[in-house]
N, C-alpha and C positions, 0 to 999 in steps of 0.2 A: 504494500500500500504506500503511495506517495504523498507523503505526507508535507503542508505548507512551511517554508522555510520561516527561520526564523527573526525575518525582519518582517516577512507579510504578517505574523500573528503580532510584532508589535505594532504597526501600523491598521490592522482592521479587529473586529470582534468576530471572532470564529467559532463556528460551530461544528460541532460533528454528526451528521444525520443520517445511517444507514450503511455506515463504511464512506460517507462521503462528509465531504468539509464544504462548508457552504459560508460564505461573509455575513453576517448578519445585517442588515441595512436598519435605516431610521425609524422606519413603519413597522419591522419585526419588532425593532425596540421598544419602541412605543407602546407596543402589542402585548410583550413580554410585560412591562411598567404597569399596564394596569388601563395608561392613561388613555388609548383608544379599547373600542370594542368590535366582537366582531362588523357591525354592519360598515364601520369605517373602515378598516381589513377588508370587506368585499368589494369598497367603491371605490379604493385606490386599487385594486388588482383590475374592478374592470375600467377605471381610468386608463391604466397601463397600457391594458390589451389593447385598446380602444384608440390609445395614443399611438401604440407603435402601427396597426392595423391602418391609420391614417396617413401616418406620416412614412411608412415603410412598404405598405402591401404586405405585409407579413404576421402570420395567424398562429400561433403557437396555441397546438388544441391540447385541452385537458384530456385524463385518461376517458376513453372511450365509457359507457354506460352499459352496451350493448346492442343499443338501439342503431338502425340503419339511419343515417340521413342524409338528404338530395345534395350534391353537391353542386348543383347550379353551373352555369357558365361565367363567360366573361362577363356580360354584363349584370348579371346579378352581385357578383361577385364587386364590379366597380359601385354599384349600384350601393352597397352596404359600406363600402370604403367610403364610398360620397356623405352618408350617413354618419358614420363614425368622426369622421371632417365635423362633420354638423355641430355632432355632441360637444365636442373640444370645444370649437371657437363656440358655443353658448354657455361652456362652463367657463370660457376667456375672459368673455363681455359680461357676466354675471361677476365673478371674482376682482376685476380688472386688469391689467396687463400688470403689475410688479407681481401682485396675488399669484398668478397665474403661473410669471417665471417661475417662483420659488416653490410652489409646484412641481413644476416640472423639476426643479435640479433635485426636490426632492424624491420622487417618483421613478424619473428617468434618467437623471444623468448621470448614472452610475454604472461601474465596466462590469455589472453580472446582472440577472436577471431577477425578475421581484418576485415573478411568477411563481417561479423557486425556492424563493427564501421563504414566502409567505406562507405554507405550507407546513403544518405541524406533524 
């Protein structure tokens, strides 16, 4: 097992979850503190989703259910990306643009993924 050297665990808060080492980000913190709950937990993961699906085209799907679902084409597919655009800039213009950055640095500008860490 490859285990993080020892300048990255002084530099982040690490975790070990399943044979895997995972950074612990702001939101987990947070999470862990007490100081949010789950329904704020669910609305920054699908803030996330929702931000990079807009700003990237790219869908990072949860573990399957069972259930079969239609996969659509291209334009349905742009069609829901258009939609996710939506979301963001009316959560932009509601919050307003500083709100909004720090948001984002909090959510998203970080070199691993939220989707990930959020996950107990």
């Amino acid at each position: 097992m490859v285990k993080p050297t020892a300048e990255r665990y002084q530099h982040s808060n690490i975790r070990e979850v399943a044979n895997t080492f995972r950074v612990v980000n702001a939101v987990q913190s947070m999470y862990d503190a007490g100081d949010i709950g789950d329904d704020e937990l669910a609305a920054a993961d699908r803030w996330y989703r929702e931000y990079v699906f807009a700003s990237l085209g790219v869908v990072e799907n949860p573990p399957s259910d069972g259930r079969v679902r239609e996969r659509g084409d291209i334009h349905t597919w742009m069609m829901g990306r258009g939609q996710c655009s939506a979301r963001i800039t009316q959560i932009r213009d509601m919050l307003g643009l500083c709100a909004h950055v720090r948001l984002e640095m909090l959510l998203e500008r970080f070199p691993f993924n939220l989707a990930h860490t959020l996950r107990r």
